[in-house]
N, C-alpha and C positions, 0 to 999 in steps of 0.2 A: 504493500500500500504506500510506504513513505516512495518507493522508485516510481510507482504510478501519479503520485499526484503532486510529489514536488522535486525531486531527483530529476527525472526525465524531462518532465517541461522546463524547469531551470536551463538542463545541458541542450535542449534544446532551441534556445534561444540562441547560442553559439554556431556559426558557420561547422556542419556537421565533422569535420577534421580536425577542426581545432579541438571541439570537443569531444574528440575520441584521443587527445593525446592529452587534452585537461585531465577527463577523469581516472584514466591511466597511470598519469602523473603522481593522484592525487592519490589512488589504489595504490600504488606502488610504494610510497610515504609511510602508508601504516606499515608493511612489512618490515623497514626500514627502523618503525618504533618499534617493533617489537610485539605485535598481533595478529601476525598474519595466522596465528596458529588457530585462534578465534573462528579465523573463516572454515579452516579445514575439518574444523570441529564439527562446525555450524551447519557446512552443505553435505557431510556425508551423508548415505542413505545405506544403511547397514541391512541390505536384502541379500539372501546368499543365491537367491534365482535370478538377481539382474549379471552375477559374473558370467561374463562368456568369453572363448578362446577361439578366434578369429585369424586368420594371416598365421597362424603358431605365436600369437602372443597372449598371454592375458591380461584382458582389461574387466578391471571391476565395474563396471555397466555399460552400455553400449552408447551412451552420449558422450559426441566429443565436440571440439571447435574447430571448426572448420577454415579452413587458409583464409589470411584474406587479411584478418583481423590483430595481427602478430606478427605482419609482415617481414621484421627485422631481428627477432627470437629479443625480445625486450623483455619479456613478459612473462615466459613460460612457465616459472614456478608459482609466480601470484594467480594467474588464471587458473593451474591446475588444482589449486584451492576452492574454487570456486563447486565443484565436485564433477567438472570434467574426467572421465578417464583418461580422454589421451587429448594432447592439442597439436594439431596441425599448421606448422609455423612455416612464411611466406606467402607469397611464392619468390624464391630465393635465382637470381641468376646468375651467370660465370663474374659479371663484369658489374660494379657500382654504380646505377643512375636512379637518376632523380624521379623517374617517371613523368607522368604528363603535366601541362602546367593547373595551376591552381585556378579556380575551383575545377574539384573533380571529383566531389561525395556529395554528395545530394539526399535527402530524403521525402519522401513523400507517405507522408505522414495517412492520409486519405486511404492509403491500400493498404499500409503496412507494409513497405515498401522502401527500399535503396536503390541507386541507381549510381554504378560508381566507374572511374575510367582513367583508374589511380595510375596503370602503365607497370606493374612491377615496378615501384619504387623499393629500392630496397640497399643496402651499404655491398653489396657485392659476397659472394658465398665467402671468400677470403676473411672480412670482416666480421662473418658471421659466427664463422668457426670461431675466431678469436674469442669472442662473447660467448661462446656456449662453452668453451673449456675451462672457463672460470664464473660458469653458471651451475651449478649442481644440482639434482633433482631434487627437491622437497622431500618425495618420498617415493623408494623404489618404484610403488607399483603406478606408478604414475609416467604414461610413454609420451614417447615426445613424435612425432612425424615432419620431414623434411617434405614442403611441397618445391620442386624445382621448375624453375621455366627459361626460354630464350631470353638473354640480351637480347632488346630491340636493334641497336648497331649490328649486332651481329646476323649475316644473310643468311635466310630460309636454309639454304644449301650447305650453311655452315651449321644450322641447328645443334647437330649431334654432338658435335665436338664440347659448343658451349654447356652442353645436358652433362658430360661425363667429365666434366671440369670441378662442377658444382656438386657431382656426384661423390668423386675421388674425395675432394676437401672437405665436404660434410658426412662422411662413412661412419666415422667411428662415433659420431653423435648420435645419430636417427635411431630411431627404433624400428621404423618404416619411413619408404620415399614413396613420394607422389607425385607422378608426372605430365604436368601441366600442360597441355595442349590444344586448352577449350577456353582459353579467355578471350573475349573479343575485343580487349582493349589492347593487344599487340599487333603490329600488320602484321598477317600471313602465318600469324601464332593457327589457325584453325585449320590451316590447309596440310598440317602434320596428320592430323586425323584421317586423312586418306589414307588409302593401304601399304605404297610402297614407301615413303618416308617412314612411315608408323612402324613398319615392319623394319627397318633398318635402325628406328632409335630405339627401339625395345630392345632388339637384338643385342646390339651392342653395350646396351643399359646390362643387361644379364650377364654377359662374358662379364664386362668390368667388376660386376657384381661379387663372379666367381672366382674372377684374380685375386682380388679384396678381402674376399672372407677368408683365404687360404695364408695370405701374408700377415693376416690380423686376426689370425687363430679362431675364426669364430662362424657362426652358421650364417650361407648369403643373407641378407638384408631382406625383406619382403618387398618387392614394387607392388603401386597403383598405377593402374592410368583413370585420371578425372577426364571426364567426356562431358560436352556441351549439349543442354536439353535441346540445340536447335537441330541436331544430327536428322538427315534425311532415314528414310525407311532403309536403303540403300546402303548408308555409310553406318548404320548402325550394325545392321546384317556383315558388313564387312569387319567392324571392331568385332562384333562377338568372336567372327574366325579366326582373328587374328590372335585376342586373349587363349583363346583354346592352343591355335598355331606356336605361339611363342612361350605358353605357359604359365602364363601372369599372373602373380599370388592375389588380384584383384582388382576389380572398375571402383570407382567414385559415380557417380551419378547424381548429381548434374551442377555443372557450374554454372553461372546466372547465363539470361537469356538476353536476346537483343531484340525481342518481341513486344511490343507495345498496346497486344489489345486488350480491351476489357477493364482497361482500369479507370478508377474514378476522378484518379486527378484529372484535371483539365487538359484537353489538347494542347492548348496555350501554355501552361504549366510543362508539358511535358517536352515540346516543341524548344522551350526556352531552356533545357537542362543542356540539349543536347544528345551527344551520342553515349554510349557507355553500357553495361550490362544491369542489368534487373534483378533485382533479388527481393525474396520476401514472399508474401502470404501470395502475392499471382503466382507466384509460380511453384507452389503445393501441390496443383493436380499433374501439372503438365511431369515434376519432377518425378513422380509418385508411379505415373504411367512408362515412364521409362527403366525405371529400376522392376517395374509389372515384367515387361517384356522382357528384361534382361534374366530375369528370375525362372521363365518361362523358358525362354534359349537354351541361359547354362546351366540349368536342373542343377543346382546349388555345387556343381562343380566347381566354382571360381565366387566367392565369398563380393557381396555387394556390398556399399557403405551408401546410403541415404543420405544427400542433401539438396535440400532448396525448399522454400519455403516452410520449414518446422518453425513454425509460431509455438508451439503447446504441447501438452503432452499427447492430445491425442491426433495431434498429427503426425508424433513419432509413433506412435504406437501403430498408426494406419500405415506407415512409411516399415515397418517390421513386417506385419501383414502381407504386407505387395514383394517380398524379397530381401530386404534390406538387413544383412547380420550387425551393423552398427550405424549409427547416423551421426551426423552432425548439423550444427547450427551455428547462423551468425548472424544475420537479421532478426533473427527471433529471441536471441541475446540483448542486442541490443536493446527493440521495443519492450522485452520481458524484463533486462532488468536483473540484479544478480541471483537472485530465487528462482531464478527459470531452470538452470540443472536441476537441483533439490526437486521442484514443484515436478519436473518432467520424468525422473527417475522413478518418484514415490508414484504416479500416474501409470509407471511400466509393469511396476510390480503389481500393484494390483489388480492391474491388467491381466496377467500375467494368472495371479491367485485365481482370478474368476472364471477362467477358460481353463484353469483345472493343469495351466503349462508348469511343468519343474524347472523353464531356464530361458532364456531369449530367445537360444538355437531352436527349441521343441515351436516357437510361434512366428519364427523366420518363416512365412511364404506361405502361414496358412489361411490368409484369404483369398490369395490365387488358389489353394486347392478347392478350400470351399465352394469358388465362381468356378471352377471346372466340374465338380461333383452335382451341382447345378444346373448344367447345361444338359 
């Protein structure tokens, strides 16, 4: 209640980036006095049916944070307080920029709703690592994930090089990598998602993988690839075969959209934003429908992660339903506020108790059975 009625309209009074690095700032402060432990305390949700093992990791519930929002690993142990299981930090690329110029986060408030066209801003993977090696993790069971993507400078045709750069230098941090190739706020970032580039950066993502884990004694790294809710019927049919083709410990599904209809803000309003990607409560169904399909494809061969529009708990719960072995949020963060892990985990479980499940994994994909048992 104090996030809903004076927290949030306060920070929202501030151009929406500033005050995402205000309250951060401010978040970060208590830690700093000496409370953070307060929080850790505060959002745990002690159900021993929300743990599930995913990718070969465990995470103690299937809610995490979703790239985006951590772009620079600033963060990671104060958010993972917050009662995230795992946080997905970037999207991290070979080379240091700035991203696109400012203003470039937007909200729309009308839909529940962001709309952002940040550019991979981010201190460069080199950087990154530096800060995460004298960042420690709060608490073992708490993962961290590398989301990676292109330097903008750097050409289409160079891609791969920049991917296994950022790879190499952030190995021995990740817990899992995430490979970014659905944003549409880079040029020609989307045109990887086609078969034969897609099939040559994975590929090589994997070798590097397996040099890595051999010289640093340890089990390869899990990859993602995050895919774009805009994907054609066609190019989706071709990721599935390719995950299958190359092996992939798992999809993301879905990163914001470039689609603009149905919503309430004003044309006017939206026309004067600009270009940029969508995220938030429009894009629920659409997100929901494609992690459906994907669930329906790879017969839970290849392990799904939920995201795009999880406002609530029962939008994750419905996003479990349709396939999804874990989800994420970051629009629905925002709007919700810091009670929204807590609020959506305790939502899981008892979800969970009432359909009679022992675990996440037992209710991963059973409303696609059920709409099949139906027909």
């Amino acid at each position: 209640m104090l996030w809903q009625r004076i927290a949030r309209p306060l920070l929202f009074l501030l151009p929406a980036e500033k005050a995402h690095y205000f309250s951060m700032g401010m978040f970060k402060a208590m830690f700093v006095l000496g409370i953070g432990g307060v929080f850790r305390w505060r959002n745990k949700v002690k159900e021993p049916c929300l743990k599930t093992k995913v990718i070969g990791i465990e995470f103690k519930n299937p809610v995490g944070l979703a790239a985006g929002f951590d772009k620079d690993a600033r963060w990671f142990p104060q958010l993972a307080s917050l009662g995230f299981s795992h946080v997905e930090i970037g999207t991290i690329t070979g080379e240091a920029q700035s991203g696109n110029p400012q203003p470039r986060l937007f909200r729309l408030p009308a839909d529940r709703a962001i709309v952002n066209r940040m550019g991979f801003n981010n201190s460069g993977s080199d950087a990154v690592a530096r800060r995460l090696a004298v960042t420690p993790k709060a608490d073992e069971s708490d993962v961290l994930g590398i989301n990676i993507g292109k330097t903008k400078v750097v050409p289409v045709e160079e891609a791969t090089q920049d991917y296994l750069c950022s790879f190499e230098r952030l190995y021995t941090f990740a817990d899992y990598f995430t490979v970014n190739v659905s944003s549409p706020n880079t040029p020609g970032l989307r045109t990887l998602q086609n078969r034969e580039p897609l099939i040559d950066l994975l590929s090589k993502l994997i070798k590097l993988n397996r040099e890595l884990s051999l010289d640093h004694e340890c089990s390869p790294k899990p990859i993602l690839l995050k895919i774009a809710p805009d994907v054609t019927e066609d190019q989706l049919s071709d990721i599935i075969l390719i995950l299958r083709e190359v092996e992939l410990d798992g999809v993301i599904a879905t990163n914001t959209t470039i689609d603009r209809a149905g919503l309430a803000t004003s044309d006017r309003a939206v026309e004067s934003i600009g270009n940029g990607g969508l995220s938030g409560a429009p894009l629920t169904m659409r997100s929901r429908e494609v992690v459906g399909e994907l669930y329906d494809q790879l017969k839970g061969d290849i392990p799904i992660v939920g995201v795009g529009g999880i406002m609530n708990g029962e939008d994750a719960w419905q996003m479990i339903r349709s396939g999804a072995s874990l989800v994420q949020l970051y629009t629905g963060f925002i709007y919700g506020g810091p009670a929204t892990v807590r609020l959506m985990n305790r939502y899981i479980a008892d979800k969970l108790k009432q359909h009679g499940f022992q675990s996440v994994a037992d209710a991963v994909g059973s409303g696609r059975v059920e709409a099949g048992d139906a027909k």
